[in-house]
C-alpha positions as CSV (number, residue, x, y, z in Angstrom):
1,X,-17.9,46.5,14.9
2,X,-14.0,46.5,16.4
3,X,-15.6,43.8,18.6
4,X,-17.4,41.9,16.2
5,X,-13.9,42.2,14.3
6,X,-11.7,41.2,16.8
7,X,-13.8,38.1,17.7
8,X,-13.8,37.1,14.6
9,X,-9.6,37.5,14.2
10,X,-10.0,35.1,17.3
11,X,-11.9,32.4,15.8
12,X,-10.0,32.2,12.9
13,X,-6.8,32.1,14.7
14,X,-8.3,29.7,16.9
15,X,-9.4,27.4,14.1
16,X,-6.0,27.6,12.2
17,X,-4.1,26.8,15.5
18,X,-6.0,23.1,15.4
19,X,-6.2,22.5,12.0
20,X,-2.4,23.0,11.3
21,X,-0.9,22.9,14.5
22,X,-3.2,20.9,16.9
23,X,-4.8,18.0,14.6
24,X,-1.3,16.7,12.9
25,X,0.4,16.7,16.6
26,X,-2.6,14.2,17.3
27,X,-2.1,12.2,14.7
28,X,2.1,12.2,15.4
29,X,0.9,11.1,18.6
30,X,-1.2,8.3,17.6
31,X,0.8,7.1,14.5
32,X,4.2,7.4,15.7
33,X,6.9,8.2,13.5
34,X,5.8,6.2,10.6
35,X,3.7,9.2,10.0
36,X,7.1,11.0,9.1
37,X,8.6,8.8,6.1
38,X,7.4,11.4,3.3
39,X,9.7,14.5,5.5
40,X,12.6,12.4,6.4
41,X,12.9,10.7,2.9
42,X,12.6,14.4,1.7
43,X,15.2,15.8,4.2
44,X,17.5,13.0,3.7
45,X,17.4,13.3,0.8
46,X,18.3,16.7,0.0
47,X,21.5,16.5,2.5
48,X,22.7,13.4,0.0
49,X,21.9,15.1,-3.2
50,X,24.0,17.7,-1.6
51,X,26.7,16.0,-0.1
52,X,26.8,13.9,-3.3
53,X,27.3,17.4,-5.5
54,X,30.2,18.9,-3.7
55,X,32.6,16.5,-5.8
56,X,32.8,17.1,-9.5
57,X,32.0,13.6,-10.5
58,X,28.9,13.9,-8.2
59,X,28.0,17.1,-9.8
60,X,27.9,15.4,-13.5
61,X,26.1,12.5,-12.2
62,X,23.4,14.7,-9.9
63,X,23.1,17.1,-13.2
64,X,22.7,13.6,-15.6
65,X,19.7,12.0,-13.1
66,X,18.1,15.1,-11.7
67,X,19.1,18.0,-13.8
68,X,15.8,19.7,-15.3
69,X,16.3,22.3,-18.2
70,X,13.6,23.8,-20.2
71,X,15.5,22.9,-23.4
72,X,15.8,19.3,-22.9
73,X,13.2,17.2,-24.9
74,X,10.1,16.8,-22.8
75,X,10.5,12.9,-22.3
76,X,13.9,13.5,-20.3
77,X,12.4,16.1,-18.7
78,X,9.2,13.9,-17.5
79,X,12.3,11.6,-16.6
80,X,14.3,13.0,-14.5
81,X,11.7,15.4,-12.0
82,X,10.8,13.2,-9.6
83,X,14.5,13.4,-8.9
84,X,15.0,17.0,-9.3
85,X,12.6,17.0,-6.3
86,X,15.7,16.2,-4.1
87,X,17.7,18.1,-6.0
88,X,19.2,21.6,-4.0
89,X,18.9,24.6,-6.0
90,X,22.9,25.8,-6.2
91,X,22.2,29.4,-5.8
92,X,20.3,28.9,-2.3
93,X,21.5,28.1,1.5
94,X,20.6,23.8,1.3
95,X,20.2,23.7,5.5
96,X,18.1,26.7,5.9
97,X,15.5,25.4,3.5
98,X,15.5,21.7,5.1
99,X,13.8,22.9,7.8
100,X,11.1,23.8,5.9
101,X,10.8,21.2,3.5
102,X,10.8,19.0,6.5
103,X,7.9,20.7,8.0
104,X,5.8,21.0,4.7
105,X,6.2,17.3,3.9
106,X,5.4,16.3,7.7
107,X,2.1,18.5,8.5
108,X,1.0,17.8,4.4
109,X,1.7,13.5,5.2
110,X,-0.2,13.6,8.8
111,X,-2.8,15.8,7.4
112,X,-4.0,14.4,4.0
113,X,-1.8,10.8,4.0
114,X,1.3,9.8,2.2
115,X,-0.7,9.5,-1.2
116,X,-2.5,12.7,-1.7
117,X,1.2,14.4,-0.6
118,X,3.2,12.9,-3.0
119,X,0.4,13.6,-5.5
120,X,0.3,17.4,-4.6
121,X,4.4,17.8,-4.7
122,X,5.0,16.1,-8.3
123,X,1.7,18.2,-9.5
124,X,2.9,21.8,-8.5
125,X,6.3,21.0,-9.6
126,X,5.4,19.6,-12.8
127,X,3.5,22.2,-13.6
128,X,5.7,25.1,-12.8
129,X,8.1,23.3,-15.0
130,X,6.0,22.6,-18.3
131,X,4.4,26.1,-17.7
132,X,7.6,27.5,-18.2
133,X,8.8,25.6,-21.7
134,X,5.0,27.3,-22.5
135,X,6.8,30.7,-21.6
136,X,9.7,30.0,-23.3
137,X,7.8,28.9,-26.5
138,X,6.2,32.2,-26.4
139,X,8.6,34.4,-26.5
140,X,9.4,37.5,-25.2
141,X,6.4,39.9,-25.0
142,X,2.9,38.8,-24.3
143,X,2.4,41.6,-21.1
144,X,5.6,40.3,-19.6
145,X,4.7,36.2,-19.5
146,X,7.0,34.8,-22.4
147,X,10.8,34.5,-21.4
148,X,13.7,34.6,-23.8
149,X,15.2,31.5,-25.1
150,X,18.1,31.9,-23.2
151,X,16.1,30.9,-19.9
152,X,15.7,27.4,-21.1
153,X,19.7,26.8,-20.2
154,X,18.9,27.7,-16.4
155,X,19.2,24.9,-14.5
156,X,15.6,24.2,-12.6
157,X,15.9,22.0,-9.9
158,X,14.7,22.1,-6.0
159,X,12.0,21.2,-3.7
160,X,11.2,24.5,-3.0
161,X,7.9,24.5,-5.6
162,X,6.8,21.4,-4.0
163,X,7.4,23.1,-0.4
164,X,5.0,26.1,-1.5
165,X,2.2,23.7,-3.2
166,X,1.9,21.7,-0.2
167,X,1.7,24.8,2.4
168,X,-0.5,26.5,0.2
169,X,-3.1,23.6,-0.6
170,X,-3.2,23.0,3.4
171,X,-3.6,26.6,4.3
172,X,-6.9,26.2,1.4
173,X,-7.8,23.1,2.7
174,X,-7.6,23.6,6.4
175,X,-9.1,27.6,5.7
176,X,-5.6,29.1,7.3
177,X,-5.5,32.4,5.8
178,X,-2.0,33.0,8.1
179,X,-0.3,30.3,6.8
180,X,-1.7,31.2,2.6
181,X,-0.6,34.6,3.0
182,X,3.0,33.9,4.5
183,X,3.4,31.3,1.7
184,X,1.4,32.5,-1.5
185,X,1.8,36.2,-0.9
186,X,5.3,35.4,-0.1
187,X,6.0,34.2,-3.4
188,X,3.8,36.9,-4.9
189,X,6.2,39.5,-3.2
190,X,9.2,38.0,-4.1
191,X,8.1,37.8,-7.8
192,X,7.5,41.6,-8.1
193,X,11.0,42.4,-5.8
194,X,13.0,39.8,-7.5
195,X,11.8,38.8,-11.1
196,X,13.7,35.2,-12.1
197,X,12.4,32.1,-13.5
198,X,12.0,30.7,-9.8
199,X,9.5,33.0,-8.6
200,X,7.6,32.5,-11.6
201,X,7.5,28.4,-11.0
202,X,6.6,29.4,-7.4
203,X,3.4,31.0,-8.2
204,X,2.5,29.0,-10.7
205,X,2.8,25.9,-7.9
206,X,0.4,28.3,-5.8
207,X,-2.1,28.3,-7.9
208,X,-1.6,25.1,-9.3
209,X,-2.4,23.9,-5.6
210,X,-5.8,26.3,-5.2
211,X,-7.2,24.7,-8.2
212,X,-6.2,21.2,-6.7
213,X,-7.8,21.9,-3.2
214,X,-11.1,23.0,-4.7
215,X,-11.5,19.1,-5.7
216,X,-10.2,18.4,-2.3
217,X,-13.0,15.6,-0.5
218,X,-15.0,15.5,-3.8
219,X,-13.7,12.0,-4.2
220,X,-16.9,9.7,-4.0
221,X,-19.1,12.0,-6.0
222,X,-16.5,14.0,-8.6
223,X,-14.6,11.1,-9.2
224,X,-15.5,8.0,-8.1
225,X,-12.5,5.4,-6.8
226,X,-12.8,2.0,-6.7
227,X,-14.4,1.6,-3.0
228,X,-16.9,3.7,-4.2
229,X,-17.5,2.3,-7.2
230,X,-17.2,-1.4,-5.7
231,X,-20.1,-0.1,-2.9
232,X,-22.9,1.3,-5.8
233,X,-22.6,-1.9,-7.4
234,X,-23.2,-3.9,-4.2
235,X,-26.2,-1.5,-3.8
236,X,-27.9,-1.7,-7.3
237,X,-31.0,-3.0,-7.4
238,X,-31.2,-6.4,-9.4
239,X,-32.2,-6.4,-12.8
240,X,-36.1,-7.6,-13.3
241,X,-36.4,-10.7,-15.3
242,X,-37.3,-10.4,-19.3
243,X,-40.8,-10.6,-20.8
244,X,-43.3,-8.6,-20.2
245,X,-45.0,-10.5,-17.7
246,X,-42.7,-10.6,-14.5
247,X,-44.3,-12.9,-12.2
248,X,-45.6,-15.5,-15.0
249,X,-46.1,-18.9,-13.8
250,X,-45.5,-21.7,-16.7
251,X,-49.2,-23.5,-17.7
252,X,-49.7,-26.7,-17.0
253,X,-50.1,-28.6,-19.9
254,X,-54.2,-29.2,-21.3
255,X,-55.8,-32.4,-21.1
256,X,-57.8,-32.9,-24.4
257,X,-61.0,-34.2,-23.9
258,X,-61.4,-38.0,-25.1
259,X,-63.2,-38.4,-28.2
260,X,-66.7,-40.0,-28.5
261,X,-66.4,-44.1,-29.3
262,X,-62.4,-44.1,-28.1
263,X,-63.4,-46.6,-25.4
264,X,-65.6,-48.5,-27.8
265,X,-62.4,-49.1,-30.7
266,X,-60.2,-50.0,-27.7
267,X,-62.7,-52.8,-25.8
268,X,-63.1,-54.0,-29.7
């Protein structure tokens, strides 16, 4: 059993090492840099938000095109997370977390494409943030899931949602239990040290993401895109011709016979 055990630790090791390490070098290698855009705009972005921040004006502007608040109207909300994405949490160290959203965005863009990453970021974040309005429209109570109203005044900005969803739907995806369990227990562990309204929108993005990589390659068959759709018509068989006779040939029009004493009237 210990060696049926540990051979199996090894495979799955083995297995992770490609699918998150090995397999994205490969496609760095063949793709070049352009494979990057999604982790530098990411990084880059974050160090300006940042720099940007440090000046008061900067503050007011950053907090008027970024700033997300459970109390603001929904629209405005809707509004302004895409640029709360780029937004640094004020309570956290910004460089120690760059590495790490540089590293998410990077192995998530070589591994499932530019689309499907910025799809999986704005998802988790979004909903960690309307989850908690829910939470907050609930009320205090409930087993410990509604929040006072005085959480919707905390300012909830950051990548760091976005960071978890994309490590967690490629430890799913690529079957990485290592990776899952350093990022999605993580969170769990940090909920139960350090309850806040952060650790809550964390594992709400990890679950967000599970339920998104169960769909993940069910494309063609769960929901068809346009290729596919475009390729079923070009394979349909064509429709068969009305009537109820398929292969009918159109008659020939009948010759009546000529009546007795015809040529007789026309000779006369």
């Amino acid at each position: 059993m210990a060696a049926r055990f540990a051979r199996f630790i090894g495979r799955t090791l083995r297995a992770e090492w490609h699918g998150i390490v090995v397999d994205p070098v490969r496609q760095l290698a063949r793709r070049g840099l352009s494979g990057l855009v999604l982790a530098f705009v990411a990084a880059f972005g974050v160090i300006f938000f940042h720099e940007v921040a440090q000046r008061p004006a900067g503050a007011a502007a950053v907090r008027i095109l970024g700033g997300v608040q459970a109390d603001l109207p929904l629209w405005l909300t809707l509004l302004r997370t895409p640029v709360s994405l780029y937004v640094p949490a004020l309570d956290l160290p910004v460089w120690a977390g760059i590495t790490q959203l540089f590293l998410a965005f990077a192995l998530a863009e070589l591994t499932l494409g530019r689309g499907r990453t910025l799809f999986i970021s704005y998802a988790t974040t979004l909903a960690g943030t309307l989850t908690v309005r829910v939470m907050i429209a609930i009320g205090p109570g409930w087993w410990g899931l509604g929040l006072p109203s005085e959480a919707g005044r905390i300012l909830d900005t950051g990548p760091s949602a976005a960071v978890v969803g994309l490590f967690t739907y490629l430890s799913v995806v690529r079957r990485a239990p290592v990776v899952f369990f350093l990022t999605g227990g993580s969170m769990v562990v940090e909920s139960v040290v350090r309850p806040n309204l952060a650790g809550r929108e964390h594992l709400i993005a990890v679950a967000a993401a599970i339920v998104l990589a169960l769909f993940h390659g069910r494309g063609p068959g769960w929901l068809p895109g346009r290729a596919a759709l475009l390729d079923r018509w070009r394979r349909a068989p064509a429709p068969a011709p009305a009537g109820p006779y398929p292969h009918h040939r159109p008659q020939r029009p009948r010759r009546h016979p000529a009546l007795p004493g015809a040529n007789a009237r026309d000779s006369s």
